[in-house]
C-alpha positions as CSV (number, residue, x, y, z in Angstrom):
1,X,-15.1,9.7,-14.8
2,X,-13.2,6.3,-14.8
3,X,-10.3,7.1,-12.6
4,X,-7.3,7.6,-14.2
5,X,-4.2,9.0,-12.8
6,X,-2.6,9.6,-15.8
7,X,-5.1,11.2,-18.1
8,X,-6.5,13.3,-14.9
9,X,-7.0,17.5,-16.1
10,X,-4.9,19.8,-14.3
11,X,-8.2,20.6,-12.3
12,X,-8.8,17.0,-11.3
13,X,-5.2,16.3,-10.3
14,X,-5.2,20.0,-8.0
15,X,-8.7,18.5,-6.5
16,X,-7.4,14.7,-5.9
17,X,-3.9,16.2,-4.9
18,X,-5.5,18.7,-2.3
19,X,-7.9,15.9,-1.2
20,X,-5.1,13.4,-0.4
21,X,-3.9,16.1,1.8
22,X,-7.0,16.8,3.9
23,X,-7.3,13.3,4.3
24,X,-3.4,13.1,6.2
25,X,-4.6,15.5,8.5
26,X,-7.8,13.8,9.6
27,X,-5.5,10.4,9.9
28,X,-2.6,12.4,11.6
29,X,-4.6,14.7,13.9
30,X,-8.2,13.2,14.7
31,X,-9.3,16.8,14.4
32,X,-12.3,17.8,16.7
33,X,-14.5,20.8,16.3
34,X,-15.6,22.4,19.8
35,X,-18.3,24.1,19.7
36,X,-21.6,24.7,21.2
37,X,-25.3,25.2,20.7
38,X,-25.2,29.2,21.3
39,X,-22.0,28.9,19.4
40,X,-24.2,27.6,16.1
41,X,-26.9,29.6,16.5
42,X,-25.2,32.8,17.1
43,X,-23.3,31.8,13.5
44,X,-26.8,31.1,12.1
45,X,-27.7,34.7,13.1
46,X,-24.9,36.4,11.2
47,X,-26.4,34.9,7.8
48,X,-29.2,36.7,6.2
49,X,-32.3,34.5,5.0
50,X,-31.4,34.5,1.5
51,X,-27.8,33.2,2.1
52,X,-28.8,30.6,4.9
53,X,-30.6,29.2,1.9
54,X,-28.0,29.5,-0.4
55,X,-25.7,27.5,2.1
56,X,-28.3,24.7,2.1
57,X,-29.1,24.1,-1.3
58,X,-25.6,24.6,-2.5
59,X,-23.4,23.1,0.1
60,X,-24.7,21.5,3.1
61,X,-27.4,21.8,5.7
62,X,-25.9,24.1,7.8
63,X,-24.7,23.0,11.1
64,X,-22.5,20.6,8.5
65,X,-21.7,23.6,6.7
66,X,-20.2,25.5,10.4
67,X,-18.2,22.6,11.2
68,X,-16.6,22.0,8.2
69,X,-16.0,26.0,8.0
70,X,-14.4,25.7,11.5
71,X,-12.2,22.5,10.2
72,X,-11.0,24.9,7.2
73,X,-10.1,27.7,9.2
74,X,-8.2,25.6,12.1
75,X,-6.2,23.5,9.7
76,X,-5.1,26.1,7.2
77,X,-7.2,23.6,4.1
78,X,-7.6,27.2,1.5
79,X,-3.8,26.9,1.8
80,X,-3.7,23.9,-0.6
81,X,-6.9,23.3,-1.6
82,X,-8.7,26.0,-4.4
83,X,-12.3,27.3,-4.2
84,X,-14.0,23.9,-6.0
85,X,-11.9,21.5,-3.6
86,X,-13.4,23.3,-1.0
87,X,-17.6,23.8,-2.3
88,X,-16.5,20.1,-3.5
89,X,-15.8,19.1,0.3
90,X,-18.7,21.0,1.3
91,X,-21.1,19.1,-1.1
92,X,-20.0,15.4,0.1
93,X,-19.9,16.3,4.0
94,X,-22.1,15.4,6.5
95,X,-23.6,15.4,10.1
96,X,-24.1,11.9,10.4
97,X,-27.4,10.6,12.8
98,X,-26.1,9.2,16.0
99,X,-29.3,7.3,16.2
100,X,-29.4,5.7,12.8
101,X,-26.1,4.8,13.6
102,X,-26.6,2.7,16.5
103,X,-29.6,0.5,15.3
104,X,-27.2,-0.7,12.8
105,X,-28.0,-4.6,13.1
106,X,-24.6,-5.7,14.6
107,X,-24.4,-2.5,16.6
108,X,-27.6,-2.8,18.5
109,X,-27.2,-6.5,19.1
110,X,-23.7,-6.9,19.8
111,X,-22.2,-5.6,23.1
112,X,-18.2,-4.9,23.3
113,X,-16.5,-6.2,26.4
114,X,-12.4,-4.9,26.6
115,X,-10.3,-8.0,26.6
116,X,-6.8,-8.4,25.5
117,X,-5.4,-11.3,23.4
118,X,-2.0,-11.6,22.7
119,X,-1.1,-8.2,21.0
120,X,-4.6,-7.4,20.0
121,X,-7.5,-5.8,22.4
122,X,-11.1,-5.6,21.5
123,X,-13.0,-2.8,22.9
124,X,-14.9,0.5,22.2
125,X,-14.0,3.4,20.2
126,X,-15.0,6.8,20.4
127,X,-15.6,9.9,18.0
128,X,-15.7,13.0,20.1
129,X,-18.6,15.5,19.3
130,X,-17.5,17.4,16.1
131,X,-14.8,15.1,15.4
132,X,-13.6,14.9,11.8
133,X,-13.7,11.3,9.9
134,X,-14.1,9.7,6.2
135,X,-17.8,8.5,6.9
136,X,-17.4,6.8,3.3
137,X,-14.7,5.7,0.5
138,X,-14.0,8.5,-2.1
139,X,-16.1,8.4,-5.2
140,X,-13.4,7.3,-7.8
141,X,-16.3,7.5,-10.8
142,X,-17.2,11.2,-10.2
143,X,-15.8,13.8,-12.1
144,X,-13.8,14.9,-9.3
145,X,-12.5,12.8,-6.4
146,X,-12.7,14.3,-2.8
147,X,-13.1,12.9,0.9
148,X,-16.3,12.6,2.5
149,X,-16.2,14.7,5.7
150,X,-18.6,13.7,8.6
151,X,-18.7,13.8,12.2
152,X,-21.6,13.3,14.6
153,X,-23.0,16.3,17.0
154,X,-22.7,14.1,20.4
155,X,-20.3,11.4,21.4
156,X,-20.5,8.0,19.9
157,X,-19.4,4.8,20.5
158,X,-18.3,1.5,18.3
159,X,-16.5,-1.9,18.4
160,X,-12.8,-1.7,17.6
161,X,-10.2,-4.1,17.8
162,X,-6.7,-2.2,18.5
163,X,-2.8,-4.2,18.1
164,X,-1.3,-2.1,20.8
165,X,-2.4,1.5,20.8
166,X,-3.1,1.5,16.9
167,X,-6.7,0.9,15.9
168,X,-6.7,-2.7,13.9
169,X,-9.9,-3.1,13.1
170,X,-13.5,-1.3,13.9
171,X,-17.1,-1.3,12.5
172,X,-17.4,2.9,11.5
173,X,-19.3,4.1,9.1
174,X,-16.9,4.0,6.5
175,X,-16.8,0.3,7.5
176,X,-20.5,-0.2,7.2
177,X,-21.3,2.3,4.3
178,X,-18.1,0.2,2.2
179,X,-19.7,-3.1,2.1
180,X,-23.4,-2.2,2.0
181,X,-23.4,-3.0,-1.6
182,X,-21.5,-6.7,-0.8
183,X,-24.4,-7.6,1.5
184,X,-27.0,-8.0,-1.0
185,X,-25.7,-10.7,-3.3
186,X,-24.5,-13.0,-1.0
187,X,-26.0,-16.5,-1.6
188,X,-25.5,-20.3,-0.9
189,X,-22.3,-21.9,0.7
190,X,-20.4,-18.6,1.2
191,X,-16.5,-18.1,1.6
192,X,-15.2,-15.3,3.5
193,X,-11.5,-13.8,3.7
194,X,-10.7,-12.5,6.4
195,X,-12.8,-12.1,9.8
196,X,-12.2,-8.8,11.6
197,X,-14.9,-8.6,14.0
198,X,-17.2,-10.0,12.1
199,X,-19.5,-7.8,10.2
200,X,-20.1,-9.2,6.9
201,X,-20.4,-12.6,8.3
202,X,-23.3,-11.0,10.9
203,X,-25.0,-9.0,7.8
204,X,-25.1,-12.5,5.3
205,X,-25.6,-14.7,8.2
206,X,-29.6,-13.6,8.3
207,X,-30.2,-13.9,4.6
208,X,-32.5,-17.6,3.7
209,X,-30.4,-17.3,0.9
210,X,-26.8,-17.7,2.6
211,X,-26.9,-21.6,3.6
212,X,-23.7,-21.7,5.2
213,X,-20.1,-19.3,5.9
214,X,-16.8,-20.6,6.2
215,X,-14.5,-17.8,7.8
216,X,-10.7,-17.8,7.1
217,X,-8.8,-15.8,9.2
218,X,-5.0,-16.3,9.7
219,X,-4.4,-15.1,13.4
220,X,-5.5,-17.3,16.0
221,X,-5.4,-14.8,18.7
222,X,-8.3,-12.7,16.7
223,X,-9.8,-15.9,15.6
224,X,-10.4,-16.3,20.1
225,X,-11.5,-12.9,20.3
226,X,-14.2,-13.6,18.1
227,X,-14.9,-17.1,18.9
228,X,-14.6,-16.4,22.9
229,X,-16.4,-13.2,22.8
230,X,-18.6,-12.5,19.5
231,X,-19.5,-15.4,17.6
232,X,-21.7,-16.5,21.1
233,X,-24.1,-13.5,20.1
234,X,-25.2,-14.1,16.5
235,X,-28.5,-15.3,16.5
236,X,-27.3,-17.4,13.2
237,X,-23.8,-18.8,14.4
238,X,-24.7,-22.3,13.5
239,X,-24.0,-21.1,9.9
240,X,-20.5,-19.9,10.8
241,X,-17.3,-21.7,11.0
242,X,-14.2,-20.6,11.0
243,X,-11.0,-22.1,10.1
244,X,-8.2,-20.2,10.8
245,X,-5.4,-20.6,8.3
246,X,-4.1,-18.6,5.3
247,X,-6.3,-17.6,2.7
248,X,-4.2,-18.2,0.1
249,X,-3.2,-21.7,1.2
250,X,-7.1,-22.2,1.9
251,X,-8.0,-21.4,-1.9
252,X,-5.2,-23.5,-2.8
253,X,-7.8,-26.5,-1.9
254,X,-10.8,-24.9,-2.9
255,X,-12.4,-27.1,-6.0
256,X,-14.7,-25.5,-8.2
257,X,-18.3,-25.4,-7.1
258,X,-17.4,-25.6,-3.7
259,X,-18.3,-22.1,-2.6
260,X,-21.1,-19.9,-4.6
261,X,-19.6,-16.3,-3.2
262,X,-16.5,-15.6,-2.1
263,X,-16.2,-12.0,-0.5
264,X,-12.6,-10.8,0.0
265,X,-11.2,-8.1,2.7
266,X,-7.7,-9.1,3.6
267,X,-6.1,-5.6,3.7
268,X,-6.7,-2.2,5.7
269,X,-7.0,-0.1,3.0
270,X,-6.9,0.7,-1.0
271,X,-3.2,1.5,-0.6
272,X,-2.2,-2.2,0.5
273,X,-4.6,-4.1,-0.9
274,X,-4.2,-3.7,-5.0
275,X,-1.4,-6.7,-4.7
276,X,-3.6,-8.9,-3.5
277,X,-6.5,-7.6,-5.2
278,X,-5.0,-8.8,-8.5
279,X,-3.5,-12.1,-6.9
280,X,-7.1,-12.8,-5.7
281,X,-8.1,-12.0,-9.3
282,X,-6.4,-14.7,-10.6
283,X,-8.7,-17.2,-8.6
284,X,-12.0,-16.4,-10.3
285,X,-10.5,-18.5,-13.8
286,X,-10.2,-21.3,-11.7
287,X,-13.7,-20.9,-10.1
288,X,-15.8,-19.8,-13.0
289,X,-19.1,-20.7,-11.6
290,X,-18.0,-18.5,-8.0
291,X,-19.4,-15.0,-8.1
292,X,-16.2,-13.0,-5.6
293,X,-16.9,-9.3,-4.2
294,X,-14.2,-7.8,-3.0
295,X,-14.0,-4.7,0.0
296,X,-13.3,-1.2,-1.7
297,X,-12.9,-2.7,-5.0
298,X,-13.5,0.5,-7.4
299,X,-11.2,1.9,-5.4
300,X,-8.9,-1.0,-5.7
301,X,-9.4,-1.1,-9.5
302,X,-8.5,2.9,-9.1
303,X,-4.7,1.7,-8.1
304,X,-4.5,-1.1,-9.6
C-alpha cells in the first residue's frame, strides 16, 4: 500500500488511528513489563501443545507473545485498538538479542564517558528488562501500518546524548535498523547533515569506497562533544571533518560535483522533518550528478 491518508479504508484508518495511540503511551510512559523466568514458564504451562504452536507460527515466538500480552492488559490497548490491530502488533513485535545488539560496529568499539557541554550531556542510556520501545520505523508500504513493539529480556545499555533531562540524541535500534539501508550506497567525497553522535559517519567511514566525509552540524557545543570525546576513537577519523555551520547556508556554497552522496538527518522525527524534507528536495536540481539519502524518508514521503 502506498500510504495515503486520504484514500485509507475504514479498516486501515481504525489500525493507523489505534497504532498512533499505542505509540503515545510507549513515548509517554516508557512502559516496562516485570516478570520473571517462573513467571513465563508457568504461562507456558497453561497453553496446550497445539496452541503454543499456534502462538508461534501466527503471532510471535512466545516469550514475545507474553510480554506483549502483559503490555495489553496493563495499558487498557483492546480499549481502542480491534482484534487485527492487536494479531497486527503481535506479528511485527519482537524480543530483540541483547548480544547482537552490542557487537554493533560503533557499539562495541565506542565507549560512552558522561560529560556535560553547555546544555547537552552525553552518556548511557538504559532499556530496563521488558521495557516497551519502537525497535523500527512503521512500515508505511504495508497494507496496514502498525508500531513495531520490542524490548530485550535483560538490561541494556547505549550512547545517548540528552539536552537537560530529555533524551536528544541516541544510537537504539530504531536508530540503527533506520539507516541500515543508507549505509550501503555511500560512495566518494560524501556530505553529511547533521552529526548526532556520529553513527553514519562511523558506518561509511570503513567503506574503500567512501574517500572522504565532511560533517555539518550547527551546534558547537555537540560539535566538542564529538570532537573531544568520539571522533578520537574511529579507527578512520582522518576521513572526517567537520565544519560546524548551518546546513542550509553550507549547501548554499556547495557547486555541482563537489560531493557524490549527500545523506540528510536534520530533524528528530517524521513529524518535523517533512518541511525540510522537501526544502532539501529542492537541492538535488541543482546537484544532478549528487545521489542524496535521506533518514526515514518513506516515512517522510508518507507526510509529506
Amino acid at each position: 500500500m502506498s500510504f495515503n491518508a486520504d484514500k485509507l479504508t475504514r479498516q486501515q484508518r481504525s489500525v493507523l488511528e489505534a497504532g498512533v495511540e499505542v505509540a503515545r503511551i510507549i513515548a509517554a510512559r516508557n512502559p516496562t513489563e516485570y516478570y520473571t523466568p517462573i513467571q513465563l514458564e508457568k504461562a507456558r504451562s497453561l497453553y496446550t501443545p497445539d496452541q503454543l504452536k499456534d502462538i508461534e507460527e501466527n503471532y510471535c515466538e512466545f516469550e514475545t507473545f507474553f510480554v506483549i500480552s502483559m503490555f495489553f492488559q496493563d495499558h487498557a490497548i483492546p480499549r481502542f485498538a480491534d482484534r487485527l490491530t492487536q494479531i497486527l502488533l503481535y506479528k511485527n513485535a519482537r524480543k530483540l538479542d541483547k548480544t547482537a545488539f552490542r557487537e554493533n560496529p560503533y557499539l562495541a568499539r565506542i565507549k560512552i564517558p558522561t560529560v556535560t557541554e553547555g546544555k547537552y550531556t552525553l552518556t548511557e542510556a538504559r532499556y530496563a528488562k521488558g521495557e516497551i520501545f519502537q525497535y523500527d520505523m512503521p512500515d508505511f508500504d504495508a497494507e496496514y501500518t502498525v508500531p513495531k513493539l520490542g524490548f530485550f529480556s535483560s538490561p541494556v545499555r547505549f550512547p545517548a546524548v540528552y539536552e537537560g533531562k530529555t533524551p536528544w540524541m541516541s544510537v537504539c535500534p530504531s536508530e540503527i535498523l533506520s539507516m541500515q539501508e543508507d549505509i550501503a550506497p555511500a560512495r566518494g567525497n560524501v556530505l553529511v547533515l547533521g552529526l548526532g553522535l556520529g553513527y553514519y559517519p562511523f558506518m561509511i567511514s570503513g567503506k574503500p569506497e567512501v574517500k572522504d566525509i565532511t560533517v555539518v552540524e550547527r551546534s558547537p557545543e555537540i560539535v566538542k562533544l564529538f570532537e573531544t570525546h568520539l571522533l578520537p576513537q574511529f579507527p578512520f577519523d582522518y576521513k572526517i571533518e567537520i565544519a560546524q555551520c548551518d546546513a542550509y547556508d553550507y549547501l548554499d556554497e556547495v557547486e555541482p560535483g563537489e560531493f557524490d552522496f549527500i545523506y540528510c538527518d536534520l530533524w528528530m522525527g517524521a513529524a518535523d522533518g517533512v518541511e525540510h524534507y522537501r526544502r532539501l528536495k529542492e537541492y538535488e536540481a541543482k546537484l544532478p550528478t549528487t545521489e542524496f539519502r535521506y533518514w526515514l524518508e518513506p516515512q517522510l514521503r508518507a507526510f509529506s
